[in-house]
MARPA-542641 format. One line per field, with one value per residue (C-alpha): x, y, z. Coordinates in Angstrom, 2 decimals. Layout:
BEGIN
c1 = (X  ...)
c2 = (Y  ...)
c3 = (Z  ...)
//
This chain:
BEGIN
c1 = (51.81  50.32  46.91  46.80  46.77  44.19  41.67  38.70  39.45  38.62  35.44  33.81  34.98  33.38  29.84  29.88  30.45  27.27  25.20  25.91  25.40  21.68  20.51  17.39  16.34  17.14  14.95  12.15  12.14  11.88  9.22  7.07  7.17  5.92  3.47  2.36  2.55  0.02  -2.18  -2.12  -3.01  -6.65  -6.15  -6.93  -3.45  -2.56  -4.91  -6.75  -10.46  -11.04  -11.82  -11.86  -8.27  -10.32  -12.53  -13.95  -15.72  -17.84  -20.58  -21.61  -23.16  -25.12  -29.22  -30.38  -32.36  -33.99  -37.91  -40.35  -40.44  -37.41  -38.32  -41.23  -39.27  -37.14  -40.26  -41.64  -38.27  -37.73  -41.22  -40.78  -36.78  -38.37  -41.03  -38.01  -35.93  -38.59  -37.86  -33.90  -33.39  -29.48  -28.74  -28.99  -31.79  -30.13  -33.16  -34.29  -31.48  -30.78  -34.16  -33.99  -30.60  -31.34  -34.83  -33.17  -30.80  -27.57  -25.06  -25.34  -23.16  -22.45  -19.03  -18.67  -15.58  -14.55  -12.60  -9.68  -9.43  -6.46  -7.39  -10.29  -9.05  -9.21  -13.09  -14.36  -16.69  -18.49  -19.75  -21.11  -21.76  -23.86  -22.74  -24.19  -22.56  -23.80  -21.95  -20.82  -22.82  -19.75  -16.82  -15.63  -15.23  -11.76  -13.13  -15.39  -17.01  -18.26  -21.22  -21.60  -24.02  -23.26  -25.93  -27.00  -29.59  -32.28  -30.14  -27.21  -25.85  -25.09  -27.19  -29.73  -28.65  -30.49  -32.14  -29.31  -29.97  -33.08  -31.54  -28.71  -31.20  -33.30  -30.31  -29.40  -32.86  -32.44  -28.48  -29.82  -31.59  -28.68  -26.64  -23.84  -21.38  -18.52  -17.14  -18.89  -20.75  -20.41  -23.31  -22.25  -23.78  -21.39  -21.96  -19.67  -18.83  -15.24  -14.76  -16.91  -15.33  -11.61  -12.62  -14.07  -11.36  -8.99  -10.62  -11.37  -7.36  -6.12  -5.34  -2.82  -4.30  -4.16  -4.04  -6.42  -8.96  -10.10  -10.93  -12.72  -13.26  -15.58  -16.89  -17.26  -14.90  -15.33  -12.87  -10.12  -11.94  -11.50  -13.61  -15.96  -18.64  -20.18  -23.45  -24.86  -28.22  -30.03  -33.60  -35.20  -36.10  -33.05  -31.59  -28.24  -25.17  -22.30  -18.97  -15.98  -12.76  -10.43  -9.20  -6.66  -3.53  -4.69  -5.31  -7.69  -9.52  -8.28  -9.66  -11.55  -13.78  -14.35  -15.24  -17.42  -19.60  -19.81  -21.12  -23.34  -24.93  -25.19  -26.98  -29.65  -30.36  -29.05  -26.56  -23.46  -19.80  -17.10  -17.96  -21.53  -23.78  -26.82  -29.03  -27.76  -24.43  -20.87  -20.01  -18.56  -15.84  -14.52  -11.09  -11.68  -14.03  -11.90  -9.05  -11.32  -12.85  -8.65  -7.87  -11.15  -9.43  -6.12  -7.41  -9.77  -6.81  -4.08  -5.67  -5.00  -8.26  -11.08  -14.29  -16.05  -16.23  -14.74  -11.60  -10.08  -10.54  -7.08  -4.34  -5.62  -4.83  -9.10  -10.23  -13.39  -15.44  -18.77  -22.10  -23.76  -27.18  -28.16  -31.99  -34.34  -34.99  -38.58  -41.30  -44.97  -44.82  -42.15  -41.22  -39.13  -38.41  -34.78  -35.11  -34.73  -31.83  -29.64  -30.59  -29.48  -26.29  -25.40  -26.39  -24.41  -21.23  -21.37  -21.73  -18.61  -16.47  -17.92  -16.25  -12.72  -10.37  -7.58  -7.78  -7.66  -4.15  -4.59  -5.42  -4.35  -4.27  -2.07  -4.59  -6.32  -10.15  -10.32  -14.22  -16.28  -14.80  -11.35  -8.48  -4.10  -1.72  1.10  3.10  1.73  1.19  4.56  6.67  5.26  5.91  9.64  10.11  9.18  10.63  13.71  14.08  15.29  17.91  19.44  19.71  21.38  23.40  24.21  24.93  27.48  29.24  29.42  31.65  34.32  33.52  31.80  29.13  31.01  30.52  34.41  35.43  35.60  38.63  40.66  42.70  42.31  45.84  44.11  40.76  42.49  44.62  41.69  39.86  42.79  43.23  39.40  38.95  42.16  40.51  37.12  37.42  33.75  32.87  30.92  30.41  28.78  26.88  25.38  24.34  22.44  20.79  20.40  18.83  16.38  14.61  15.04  12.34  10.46  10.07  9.11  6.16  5.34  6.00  4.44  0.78  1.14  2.44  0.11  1.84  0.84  -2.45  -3.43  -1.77  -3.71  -6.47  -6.17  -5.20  -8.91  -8.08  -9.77  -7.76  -7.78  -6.45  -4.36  -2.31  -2.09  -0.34  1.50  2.68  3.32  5.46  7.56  7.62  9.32  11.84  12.93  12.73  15.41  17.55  19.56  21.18  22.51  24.08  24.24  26.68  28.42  31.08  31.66  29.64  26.20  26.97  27.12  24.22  21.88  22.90  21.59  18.46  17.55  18.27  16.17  13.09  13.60  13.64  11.32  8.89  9.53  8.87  5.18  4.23  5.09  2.53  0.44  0.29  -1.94  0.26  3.27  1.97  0.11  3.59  5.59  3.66  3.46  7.01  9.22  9.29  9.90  12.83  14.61  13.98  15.62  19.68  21.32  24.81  23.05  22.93  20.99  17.75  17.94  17.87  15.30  12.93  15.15  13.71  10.14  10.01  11.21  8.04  5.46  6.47  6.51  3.70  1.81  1.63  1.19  -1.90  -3.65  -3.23  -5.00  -8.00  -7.89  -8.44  -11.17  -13.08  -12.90  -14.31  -17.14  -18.29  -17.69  -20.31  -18.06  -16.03  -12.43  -12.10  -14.36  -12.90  -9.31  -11.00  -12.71  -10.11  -7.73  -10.55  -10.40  -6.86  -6.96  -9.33  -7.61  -4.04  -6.27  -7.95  -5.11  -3.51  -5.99  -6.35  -2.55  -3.12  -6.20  -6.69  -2.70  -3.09  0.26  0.35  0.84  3.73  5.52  5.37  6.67  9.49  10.60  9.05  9.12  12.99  13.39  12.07  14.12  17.38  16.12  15.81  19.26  20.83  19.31  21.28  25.06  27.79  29.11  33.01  35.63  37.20  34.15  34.76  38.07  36.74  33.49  35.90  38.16)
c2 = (-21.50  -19.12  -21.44  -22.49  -18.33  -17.68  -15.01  -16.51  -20.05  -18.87  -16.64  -19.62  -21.95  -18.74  -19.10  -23.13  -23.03  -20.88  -23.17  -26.08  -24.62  -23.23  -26.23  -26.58  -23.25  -22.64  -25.86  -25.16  -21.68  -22.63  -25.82  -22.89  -20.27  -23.13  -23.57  -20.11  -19.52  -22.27  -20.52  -17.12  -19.23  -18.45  -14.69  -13.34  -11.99  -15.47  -16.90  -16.32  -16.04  -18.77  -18.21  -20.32  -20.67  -22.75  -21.12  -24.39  -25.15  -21.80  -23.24  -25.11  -21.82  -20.93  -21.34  -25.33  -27.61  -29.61  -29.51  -30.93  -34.16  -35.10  -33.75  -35.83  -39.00  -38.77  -39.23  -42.13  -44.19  -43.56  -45.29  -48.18  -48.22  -48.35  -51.11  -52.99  -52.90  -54.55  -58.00  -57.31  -56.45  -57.87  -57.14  -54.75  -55.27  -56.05  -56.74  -53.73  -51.50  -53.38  -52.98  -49.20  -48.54  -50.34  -48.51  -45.26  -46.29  -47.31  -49.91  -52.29  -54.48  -55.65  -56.33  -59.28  -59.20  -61.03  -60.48  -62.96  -61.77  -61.99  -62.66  -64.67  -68.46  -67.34  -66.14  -64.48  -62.23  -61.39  -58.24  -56.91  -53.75  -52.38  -49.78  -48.21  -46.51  -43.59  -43.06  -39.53  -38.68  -36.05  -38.29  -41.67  -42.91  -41.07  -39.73  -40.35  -38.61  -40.68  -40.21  -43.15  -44.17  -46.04  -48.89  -49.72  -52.34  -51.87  -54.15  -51.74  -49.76  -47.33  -43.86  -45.07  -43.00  -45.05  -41.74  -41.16  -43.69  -42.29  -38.97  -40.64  -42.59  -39.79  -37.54  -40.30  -40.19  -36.34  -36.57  -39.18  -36.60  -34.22  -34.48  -31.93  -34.56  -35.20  -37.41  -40.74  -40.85  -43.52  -44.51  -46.07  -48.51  -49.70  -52.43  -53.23  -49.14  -48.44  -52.25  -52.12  -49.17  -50.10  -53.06  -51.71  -49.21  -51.84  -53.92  -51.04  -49.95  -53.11  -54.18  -57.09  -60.27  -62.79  -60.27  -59.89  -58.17  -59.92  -57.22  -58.97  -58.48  -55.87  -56.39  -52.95  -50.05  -46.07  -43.14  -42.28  -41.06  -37.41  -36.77  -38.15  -37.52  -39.56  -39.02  -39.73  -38.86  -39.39  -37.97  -36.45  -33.82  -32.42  -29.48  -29.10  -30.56  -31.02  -31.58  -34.20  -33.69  -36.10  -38.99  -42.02  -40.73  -36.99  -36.31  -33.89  -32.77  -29.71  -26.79  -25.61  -28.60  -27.48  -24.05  -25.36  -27.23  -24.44  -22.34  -24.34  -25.03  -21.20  -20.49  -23.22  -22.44  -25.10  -24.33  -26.46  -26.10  -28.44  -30.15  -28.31  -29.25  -27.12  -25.52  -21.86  -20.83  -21.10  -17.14  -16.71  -14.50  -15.20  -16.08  -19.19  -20.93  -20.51  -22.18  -24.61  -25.69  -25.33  -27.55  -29.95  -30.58  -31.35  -34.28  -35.82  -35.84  -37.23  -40.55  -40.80  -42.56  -41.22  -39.96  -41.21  -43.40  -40.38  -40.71  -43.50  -41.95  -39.91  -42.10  -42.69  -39.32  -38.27  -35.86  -36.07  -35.37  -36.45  -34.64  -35.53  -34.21  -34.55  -34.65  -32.31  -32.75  -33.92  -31.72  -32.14  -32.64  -33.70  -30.93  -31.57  -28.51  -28.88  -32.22  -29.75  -27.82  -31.27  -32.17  -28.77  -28.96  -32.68  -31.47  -27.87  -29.93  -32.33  -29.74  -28.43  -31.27  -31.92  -29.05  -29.34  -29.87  -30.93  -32.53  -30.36  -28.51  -24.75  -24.42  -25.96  -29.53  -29.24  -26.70  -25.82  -24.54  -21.89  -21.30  -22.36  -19.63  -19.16  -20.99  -21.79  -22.64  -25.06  -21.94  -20.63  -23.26  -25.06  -22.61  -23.91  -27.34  -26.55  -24.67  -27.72  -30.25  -27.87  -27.62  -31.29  -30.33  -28.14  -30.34  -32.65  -30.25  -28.48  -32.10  -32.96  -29.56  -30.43  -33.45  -30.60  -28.12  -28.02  -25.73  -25.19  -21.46  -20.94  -20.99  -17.06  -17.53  -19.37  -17.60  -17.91  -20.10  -22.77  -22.81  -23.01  -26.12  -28.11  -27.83  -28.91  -31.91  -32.81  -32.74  -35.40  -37.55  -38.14  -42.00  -43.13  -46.60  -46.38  -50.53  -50.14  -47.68  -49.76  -52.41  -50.68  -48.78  -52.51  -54.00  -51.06  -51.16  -54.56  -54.46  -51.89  -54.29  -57.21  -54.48  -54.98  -57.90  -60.33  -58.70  -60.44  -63.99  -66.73  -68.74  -65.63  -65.33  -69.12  -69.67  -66.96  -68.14  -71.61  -70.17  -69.11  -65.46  -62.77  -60.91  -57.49  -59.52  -61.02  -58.61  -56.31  -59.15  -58.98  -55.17  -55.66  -58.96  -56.57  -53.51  -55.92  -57.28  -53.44  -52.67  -55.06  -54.53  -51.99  -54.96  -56.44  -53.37  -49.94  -47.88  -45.38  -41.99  -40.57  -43.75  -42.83  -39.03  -40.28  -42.22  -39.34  -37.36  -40.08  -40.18  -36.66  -36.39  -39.22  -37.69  -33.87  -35.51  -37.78  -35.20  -32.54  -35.60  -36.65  -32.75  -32.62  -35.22  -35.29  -31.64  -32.51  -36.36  -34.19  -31.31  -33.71  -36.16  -32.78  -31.21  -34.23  -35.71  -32.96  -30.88  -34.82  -35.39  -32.47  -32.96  -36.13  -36.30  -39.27  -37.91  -36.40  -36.51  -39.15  -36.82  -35.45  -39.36  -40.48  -37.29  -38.30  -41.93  -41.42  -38.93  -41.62  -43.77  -41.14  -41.16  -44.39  -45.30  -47.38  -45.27  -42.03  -44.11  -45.02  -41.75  -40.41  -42.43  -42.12  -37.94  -38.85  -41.48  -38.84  -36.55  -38.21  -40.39  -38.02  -40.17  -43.00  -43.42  -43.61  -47.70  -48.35  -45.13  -47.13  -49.83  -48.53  -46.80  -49.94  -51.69  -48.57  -49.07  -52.38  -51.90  -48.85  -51.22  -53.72  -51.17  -49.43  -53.05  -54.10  -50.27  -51.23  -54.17  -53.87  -50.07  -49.49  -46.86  -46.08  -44.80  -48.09  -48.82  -45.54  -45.61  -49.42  -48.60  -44.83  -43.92  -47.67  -47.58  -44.61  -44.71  -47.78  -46.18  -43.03  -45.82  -47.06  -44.16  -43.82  -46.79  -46.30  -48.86  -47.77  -49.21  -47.04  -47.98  -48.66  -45.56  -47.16  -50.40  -49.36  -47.31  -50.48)
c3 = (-63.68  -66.03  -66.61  -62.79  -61.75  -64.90  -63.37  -65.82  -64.40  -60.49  -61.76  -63.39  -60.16  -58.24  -60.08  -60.33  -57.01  -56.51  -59.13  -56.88  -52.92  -54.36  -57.15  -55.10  -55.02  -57.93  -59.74  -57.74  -58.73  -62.08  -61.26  -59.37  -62.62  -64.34  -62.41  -61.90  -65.86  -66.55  -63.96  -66.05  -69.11  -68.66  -69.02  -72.15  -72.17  -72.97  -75.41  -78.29  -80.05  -81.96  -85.98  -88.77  -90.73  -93.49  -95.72  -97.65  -94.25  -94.59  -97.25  -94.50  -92.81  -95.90  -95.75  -95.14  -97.95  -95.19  -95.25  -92.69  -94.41  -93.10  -89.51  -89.87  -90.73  -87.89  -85.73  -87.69  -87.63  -84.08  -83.16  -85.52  -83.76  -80.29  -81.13  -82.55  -79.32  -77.48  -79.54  -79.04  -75.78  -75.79  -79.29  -82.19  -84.86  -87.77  -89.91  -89.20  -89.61  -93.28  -94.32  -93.93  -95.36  -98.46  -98.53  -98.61  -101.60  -99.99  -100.26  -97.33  -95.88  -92.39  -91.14  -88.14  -85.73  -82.52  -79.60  -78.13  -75.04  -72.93  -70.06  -68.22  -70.12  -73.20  -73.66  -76.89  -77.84  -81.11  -82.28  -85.84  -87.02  -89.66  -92.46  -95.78  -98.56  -100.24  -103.34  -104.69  -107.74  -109.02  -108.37  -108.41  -104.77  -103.71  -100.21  -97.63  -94.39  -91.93  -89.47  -87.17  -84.45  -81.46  -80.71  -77.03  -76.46  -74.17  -71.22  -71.15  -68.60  -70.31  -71.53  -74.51  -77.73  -79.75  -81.28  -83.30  -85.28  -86.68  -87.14  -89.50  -91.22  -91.83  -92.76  -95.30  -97.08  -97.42  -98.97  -101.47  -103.06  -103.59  -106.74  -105.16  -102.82  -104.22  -101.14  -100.16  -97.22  -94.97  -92.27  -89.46  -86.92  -84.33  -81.55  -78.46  -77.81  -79.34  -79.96  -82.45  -83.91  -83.62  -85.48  -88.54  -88.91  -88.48  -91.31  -93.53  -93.30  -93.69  -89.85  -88.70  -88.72  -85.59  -83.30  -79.93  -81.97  -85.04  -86.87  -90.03  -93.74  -95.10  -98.18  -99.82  -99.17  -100.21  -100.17  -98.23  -95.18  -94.61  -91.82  -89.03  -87.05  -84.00  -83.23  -79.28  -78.99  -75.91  -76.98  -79.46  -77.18  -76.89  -74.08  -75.31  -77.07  -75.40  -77.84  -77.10  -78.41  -76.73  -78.98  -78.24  -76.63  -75.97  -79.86  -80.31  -83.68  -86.04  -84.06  -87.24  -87.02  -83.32  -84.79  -87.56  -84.56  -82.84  -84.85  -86.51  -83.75  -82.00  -85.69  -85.28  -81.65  -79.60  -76.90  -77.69  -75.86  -74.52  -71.31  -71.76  -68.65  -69.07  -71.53  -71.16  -72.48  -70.96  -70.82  -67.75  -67.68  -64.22  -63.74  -62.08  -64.26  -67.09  -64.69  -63.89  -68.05  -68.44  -65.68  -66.75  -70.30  -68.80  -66.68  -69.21  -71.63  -69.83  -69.44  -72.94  -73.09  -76.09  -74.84  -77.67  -80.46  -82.50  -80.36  -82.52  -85.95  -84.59  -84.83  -88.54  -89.41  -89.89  -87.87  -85.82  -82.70  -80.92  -80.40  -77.35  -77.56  -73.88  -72.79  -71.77  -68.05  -67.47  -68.88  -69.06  -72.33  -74.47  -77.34  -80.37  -81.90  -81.54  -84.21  -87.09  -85.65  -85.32  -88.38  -89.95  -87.43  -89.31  -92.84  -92.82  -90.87  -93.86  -96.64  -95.11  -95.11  -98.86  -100.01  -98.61  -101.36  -98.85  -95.55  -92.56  -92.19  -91.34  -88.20  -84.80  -83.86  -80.11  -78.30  -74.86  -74.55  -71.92  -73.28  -75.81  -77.83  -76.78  -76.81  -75.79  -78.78  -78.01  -78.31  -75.15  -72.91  -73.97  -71.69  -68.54  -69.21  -70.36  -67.34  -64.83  -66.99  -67.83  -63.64  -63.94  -66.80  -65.42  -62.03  -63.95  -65.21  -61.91  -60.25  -63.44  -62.15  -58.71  -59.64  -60.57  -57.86  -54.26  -52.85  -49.52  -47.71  -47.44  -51.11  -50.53  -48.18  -50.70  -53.09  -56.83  -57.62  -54.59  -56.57  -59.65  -58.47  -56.55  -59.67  -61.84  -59.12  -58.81  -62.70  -63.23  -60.52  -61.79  -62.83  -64.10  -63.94  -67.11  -67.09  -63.38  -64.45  -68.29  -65.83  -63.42  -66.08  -67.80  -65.16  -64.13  -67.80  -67.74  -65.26  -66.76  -69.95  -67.57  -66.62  -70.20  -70.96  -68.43  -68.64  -72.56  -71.44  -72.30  -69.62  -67.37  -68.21  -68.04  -64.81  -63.32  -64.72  -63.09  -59.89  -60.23  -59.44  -61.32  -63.82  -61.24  -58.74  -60.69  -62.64  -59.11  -57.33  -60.85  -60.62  -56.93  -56.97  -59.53  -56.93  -54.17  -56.54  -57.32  -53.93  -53.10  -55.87  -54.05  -52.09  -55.44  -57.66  -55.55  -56.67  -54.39  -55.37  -58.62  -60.04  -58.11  -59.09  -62.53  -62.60  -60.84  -64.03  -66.30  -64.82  -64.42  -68.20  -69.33  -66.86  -68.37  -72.01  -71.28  -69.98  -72.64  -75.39  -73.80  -73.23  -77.29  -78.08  -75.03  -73.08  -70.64  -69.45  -69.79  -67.67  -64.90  -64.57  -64.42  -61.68  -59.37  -59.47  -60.41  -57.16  -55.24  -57.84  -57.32  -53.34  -53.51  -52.62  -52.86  -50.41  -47.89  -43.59  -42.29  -41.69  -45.85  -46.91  -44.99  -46.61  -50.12  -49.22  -48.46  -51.37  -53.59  -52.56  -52.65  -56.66  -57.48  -60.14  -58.29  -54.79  -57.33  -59.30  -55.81  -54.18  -57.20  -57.46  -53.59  -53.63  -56.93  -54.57  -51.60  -54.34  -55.61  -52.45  -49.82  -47.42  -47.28  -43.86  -44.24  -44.26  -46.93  -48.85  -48.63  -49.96  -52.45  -53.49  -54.12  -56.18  -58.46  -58.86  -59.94  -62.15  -63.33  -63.80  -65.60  -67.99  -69.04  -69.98  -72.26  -74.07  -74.83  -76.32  -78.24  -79.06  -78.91  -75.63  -75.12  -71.67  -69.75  -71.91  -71.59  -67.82  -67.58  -69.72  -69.07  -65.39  -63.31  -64.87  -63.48  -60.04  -59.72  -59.99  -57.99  -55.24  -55.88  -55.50  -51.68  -50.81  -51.66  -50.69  -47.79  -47.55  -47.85  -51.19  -53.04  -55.93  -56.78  -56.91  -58.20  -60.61  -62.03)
//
C-alpha cells in the first residue's frame, strides 16, 4: 500500500492529467510563437550586418588593371556576336565561339551530351557546349574558378544574354596577360539552360554512365574547381545587377562570396542586391519590406529549384552565384558606361577567389537576407521552426501520456490512493499490437515508394505513351489513381483502441523529425511545410464526437500533397492573373499543377531534386495513416483482437 498512497505518484497523475485535457492549446501555442518569432526576424534585434569573415577575398577591392582596350573589345565582339546569330538562329555558333577562344590563347575543347528522356517514347535531345582553359602561369593545374555564360539563340523564349559572352571573352584576353593566377580559369559556354550545365559537371566529375542524362567525355580537365561565377547579361547597357543565390535543394553560396559581390559592385557604381528590381538601391528600413525580401527568399528557396545555372555548382561542394545584369529601360540613346564597371566587378571577384588558399569555410552557408546588407544565421531563425515542428513532439508526447491517464474535469474529486490505483490498473492494461501497427506503417510507405517508383517504370512510361496521352496528363491520372487507392485503404487495415493511439504517436514523431531534418538542410521547405500542415495536424483527433471527426476528416484532406500543391498554385494564379474569372482561374490553375507534378519528376531524375522524393516517401506516408486513423473499427472487441 505504501507505493499505491505515494503523494509524488498522484502529483504527476495531477499534471499529466492537465497535459492531456489542454494538448491543443497548448501545441498551438507553441505553432503560433513560432510563427510570431519568424515575424520579428526582420528586426535588427534579430539579425546581423553582414562583413567579410575571409580576408584572402579583400585583394579583390584593391585598384583595377583594366584599360579601355578591353572596354573597347567588348564592343567589337558583341557586333561580330550579333552578325553571327543572324546565320544561327536555333543554335549556338560554334565556329565562332572556337575561333575566338583559341585567338585569345586558350585551350579549347567542346564537350557534346544528350538527353534520354523519360517520357514522350523515348525522344532525345543533343546539346554541346563550348569551354576554354586558361592555364595558371604560377602553378601546375590544382584549382580552377569558373565563369560561364549561358547561350540563347535568337528563337528562344527566353531573355537574350548573349552579351555575356563578349564580356567573358573580353575578360579572357585581359587575364592572358597577367602572370599573377595561380588557379586555372575555366570559360564556360553552356547550351540547353542547366542541361547543359549538369552535363558538363557531370562529365568533368566523373558522372554515372547510362543514366537519363548522357553526360559525355571531355577531353581536357583543370583544377579542382574552387569557385564559380555565372554570368546573365541582358545588354551592354546595363541598369542594374540583380544577384541569385538559390542553388539545387535550397543551397545557397558562402555568404562571403555574397559580400564580395556586393561590394564590388557598390565600388564600381552599379546598384547590385538580391531580388534587385530597379536602378536605385534597396535601403528601406521599413518593417515590412524587410518581411517582405525575408518572406521573398523563403518561397524562391523552398522549391528547391536553382535560379540559375550557378545553382548546380552546390551539391559539388563549389560555391557560386549569378549576376544578372538587367537592361536599361529604353533611352534615346543607348550608353555603355557601365561596360567597364562589370568588367572591373568580374576581374576584382576573380582576383579574389585567386588568392584563397582554402576553399570557402569562415563564414555562413545556412542564412536569410533581410537587405542587401543584413542578414539571419541558422542560429536565429532555427527557433521558430523548432517551435512549430516541436508543437508536434510534444503532441505525440502528450497523446503517449494520455494512454496512462485521462483529461476528464473530475479527477479533482478523486482522492490520491483512487488516482494512484487507476493508474496502476490502466498502465498493466495497455496491450500494443505492435504487428498491427508494422503493417499499417508497411503498407502506408509502401505507397509512398509506389509515388516514386512508378513515375521511373519503362512499362509506365511506354504505356502512357501509347495511350497517346501527354506526359502531364499522364503522370496526374498517375498521382491520382494512387490518391483513390489510399483513400480506400481504411476499409482494409484500420486499427481501433490502444493500437490507433499507438500509431497516432508514430506518426506525429516521424512529422516533428521529419520537419526538424528538412528545416536543417532546407530552412525555407522546412519552415513553408511547418506553417501549412502543422496547425491541421494537431487539429486532427482520431477518438473524437461525430462533429470533431468530420473537422479531423476534412482537415486531413485540406493537407494532403496534392490538394496542398493545387491550392497553392491556385492563390499564385489568383495572384498574377487577377483578370481571369473564376472558371478559367480553376482551370488554369490545374494545368499549373500538372505541370508543376511533371517538373518536379524530371528535376529528380536528371538534376537529383530531392523534393518530389521526400514528399512521396515521408509526407504521402504520412497523410495516409492520418486518414486511417479517422476511420477506426468500430466492434466492440476490436483492441483485444486488434491486441492478439
Amino acid at each position: 500500500m505504501g507505493l499505491l498512497t505515494n503523494p509524488s505518484i498522484s502529483q504527476k497523475a495531477k499534471y499529466c492529467r492537465k497535459l492531456v485535457r489542454y494538448n491543443t492549446a497548448i501545441c498551438l501555442t507553441l505553432y503560433l510563437l513560432g510563427v510570431g518569432f519568424f515575424c520579428a526576424l526582420p528586426d535588427a534585434n534579430f539579425n546581423s550586418g553582414t562583413y567579410f569573415s575571409e580576408n584572402a577575398l579583400l585583394p579583390g577591392l584593391v585598384n583595377s588593371e583594366l584599360e579601355m582596350e578591353t572596354v573597347n573589345l567588348v564592343k567589337s565582339l558583341s557586333s561580330e556576336l550579333q552578325r553571327e546569330r543572324e546565320n544561327y538562329p536555333k543554335g549556338m555558333p560554334y565556329p565562332w565561339l572556337l575561333a575566338k577562344m583559341r585567338r585569345f590563347g586558350l585551350e579549347t575543347h567542346t564537350h557534346n551530351f544528350t538527353l534520354n528522356y523519360p517520357f514522350g517514347g523515348g525522344k532525345r535531345f543533343k546539346g554541346e557546349n563550348v569551354y576554354g582553359i586558361l592555364r595558371a602561369p604560377r602553378i601546375a593545374s590544382t584549382e580552377a574558378i569558373v565563369i560561364s555564360v549561358p547561350y540563347r539563340p535568337p528563337e528562344t523564349v527566353h531573355t537574350d544574354v548573349s552579351a555575356g559572352v563578349p564580356l567573358m571573352l573580353a575578360f579572357a584576353d585581359f587575364a592572358r596577360r597577367k602572370k599573377y593566377w595561380a588557379k586555372d580559369i575555366i570559360f564556360l559556354v553552356t547550351e540547353q539552360e542547366q542541361l547543359g550545365m549538369q552535363a558538363w559537371l557531370e562529365a568533368y566529375h566523373g558522372g554515372d554512365e547510362g543514366r537519363i542524362l548522357d553526360s559525355g567525355l571531355l577531353r581536357a580537365r583543370a583544377g579542382s574547381i574552387q569557385a564559380a561565377l555565372n554570368l546573365e547579361v541582358q545588354s551592354l547597357d546595363i541598369s542594374h545587377i540583380n544577384l541569385k543565390i538559390e542553388g539545387l535543394n535550397g543551397q545557397l553560396p558562402n555568404l562571403d562570396l555574397h559580400n564580395l559581390v556586393q561590394k564590388l559592385s557598390s565600388k564600381n557604381g552599379i546598384i547590385a542586391g538580391y531580388k534587385q528590381s530597379s536602378s536605385s538601391p534597396k535601403r528601406s528600413f521599413r518593417y515590412q519590406d524587410k518581411l517582405l525580401n525575408l518572406l521573398s527568399m523563403v518561397f524562391s528557396q523552398a522549391s528547391g529549384v536553382p535560379t540559375g545555372n550557378h545553382g548546380l555548382f552546390h551539391k559539388y561542394g563549389i560555391e557560386a552565384l549569378t549576376l544578372e545584369a538587367v537592361k536599361r529601360e529604353r533611352t534615346q540613346q543607348q550608353q555603355f558606361q557601365e561596360v567597364g564597371s562589370m568588367l572591373r566587378i568580374i576581374e576584382g571577384i576573380s582576383r579574389s577567389l585567386n588568392n584563397l588558399l582554402e576553399r570557402f569555410h569562415q563564414s555562413f552557408f545556412f542564412y536569410l537576407l533581410v537587405s542587401n546588407d543584413r542578414f539571419v544565421s541558422i542560429g536565429d531563425y532555427m527557433p521558430s521552426l523548432a517551435l512549430m515542428a516541436g508543437a508536434l513532439l510534444i503532441k505525440a508526447f502528450i497523446h503517449y501520456l494520455s494512454l496512462y491517464y485521462t483529461g476528464d474535469n473530475d479527477e479533482t474529486e478523486k482522492s490520491e490512493e483512487t488516482d494512484a490505483v487507476e493508474t496502476k490498473q490502466k498502465a498493466g492494461n495497455i496491450d500494443i499490437g505492435y504487428f498491427s501497427v508494422g503493417i499499417v506503417l508497411l503498407v502506408a510507405h509502401t505507397i509512398g515508394a509506389l509515388v516514386v517508383l512508378l513515375p521511373q517504370s519503362k512499362t509506365v512510361s511506354h504505356y502512357l505513351h501509347e495511350a497517346e496521352l501527354s506526359t502531364q496528363f499522364g503522370l496526374f491520372s498517375l498521382f491520382v489513381a494512387v490518391l483513390v487507392v489510399a483513400l480506400t485503404l481504411p476499409a482494409f487495415c484500420s486499427l481501433s483502441g490502444i493500437n490507433g493511439e499507438a500509431l497516432h504517436v508514430a506518426v506525429l514523431l516521424e512529422l516533428g523529425t521529419v520537419l526538424l531534418a528538412v528545416g536543417m538542410l532546407n530552412f525555407s521547405l522546412g519552415f513553408s511545410l511547418s506553417v501549412l500542415l502543422v496547425p491541421f495536424i494537431i487539429l486532427i483527433r482520431p477518438a473524437a464526437s461525430r462533429g470533431a471527426m468530420f473537422l479531423s476528416r476534412l482537415c486531413c484532406l485540406l493537407i494532403n500533397p496534392l490538394v496542398v500543391l493545387y491550392c497553392v498554385l491556385l492563390a499564385l494564379t489568383w495572384y498574377l492573373f487577377p483578370e481571369l474569372a473564376f472558371k478559367p482561374m480553376l482551370n488554369k490553375a490545374l494545368t499549373a499543377t500538372m505541370d508543376a507534378l511533371t517538373f518536379s519528376v524530371v528535376d529528380s531524375m536528371i538534376y537529383g531534386n530531392w523534393l518530389f522524393d521526400m514528399v512521396s516517401l515521408i509526407f504521402v506516408p504520412c497523410w495516409v495513416l492520418l486518414w486511417v486513423l479517422l476511420f477506426p473499427k468500430t466492434a466492440t472487441n476490436d483492441r483485444q483482437t486488434v491486441g492478439r
